[in-house]
N, C-alpha and C positions, 0 to 999 in steps of 0.2 A: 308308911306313905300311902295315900290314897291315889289308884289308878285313875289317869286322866285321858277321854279317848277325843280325841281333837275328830271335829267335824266341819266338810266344807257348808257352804251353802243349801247344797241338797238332803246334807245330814250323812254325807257318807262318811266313811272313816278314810284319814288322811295320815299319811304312812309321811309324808313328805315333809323334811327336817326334823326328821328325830331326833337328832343330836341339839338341836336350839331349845326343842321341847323337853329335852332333859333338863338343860340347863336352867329355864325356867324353873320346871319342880324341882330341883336344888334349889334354885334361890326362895321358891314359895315357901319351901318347906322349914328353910332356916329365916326367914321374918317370921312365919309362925310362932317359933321356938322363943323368938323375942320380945318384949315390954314394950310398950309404946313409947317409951322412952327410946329405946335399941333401935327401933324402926326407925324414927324422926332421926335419931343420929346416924344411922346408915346411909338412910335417903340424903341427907346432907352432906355427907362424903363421897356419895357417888354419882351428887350433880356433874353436869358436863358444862365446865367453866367457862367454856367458849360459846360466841352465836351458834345459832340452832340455823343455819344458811347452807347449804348445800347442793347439790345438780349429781342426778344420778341417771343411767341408761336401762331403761328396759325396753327390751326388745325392738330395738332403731329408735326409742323416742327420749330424748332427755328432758327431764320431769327437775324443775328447779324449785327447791321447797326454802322459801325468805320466812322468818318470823319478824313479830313486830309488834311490839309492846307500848301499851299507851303512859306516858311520862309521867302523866298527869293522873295516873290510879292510885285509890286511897290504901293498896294494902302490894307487898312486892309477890313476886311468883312464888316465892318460897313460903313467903306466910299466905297465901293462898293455895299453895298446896298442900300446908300441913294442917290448915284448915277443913278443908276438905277429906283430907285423911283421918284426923280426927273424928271428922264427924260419921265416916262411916265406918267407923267403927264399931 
């Protein structure tokens, strides 16, 4: 596994949620390991079936995040995103 050193803004080194940053390189590491086939079919099992609609608090301010998708789009988020995935590949 290659060492990843998370940097804020100013480029310093950022100790803060290691454990989230683990979890990430474990997940990097094993779509690595995977075919593009394995990837498309992971990322499609571990969409999140519900609205993307939420309200969360940080520090006294509650920050409300709505999505909203246009009806009338020629291709859905999924083939749009595995579009995109594809291609940068």
């Amino acid at each position: 596994m290659t060492d990843v050193i998370y940097l804020d803004e100013y480029g310093n080194t950022v100790d803060d949620g290691a454990e989230i940053h683990e979890l990430i390189d474990g997940i990097t590491d094993m779509l690595a390991a995977m075919t593009k086939a394995e990837r498309l079919n992971w990322f499609r099992k571990s969409q999140y079936p519900y609205p993307i609609n939420f309200q969360t608090e940080i520090d006294g301010t509650v920050y409300s995040v709505n999505t909203h998708f246009d009806s009338t789009a020629s291709e859905s988020l999924e083939e749009k995103a595995e579009r995109i995935i594809l291609k940068n590949l």
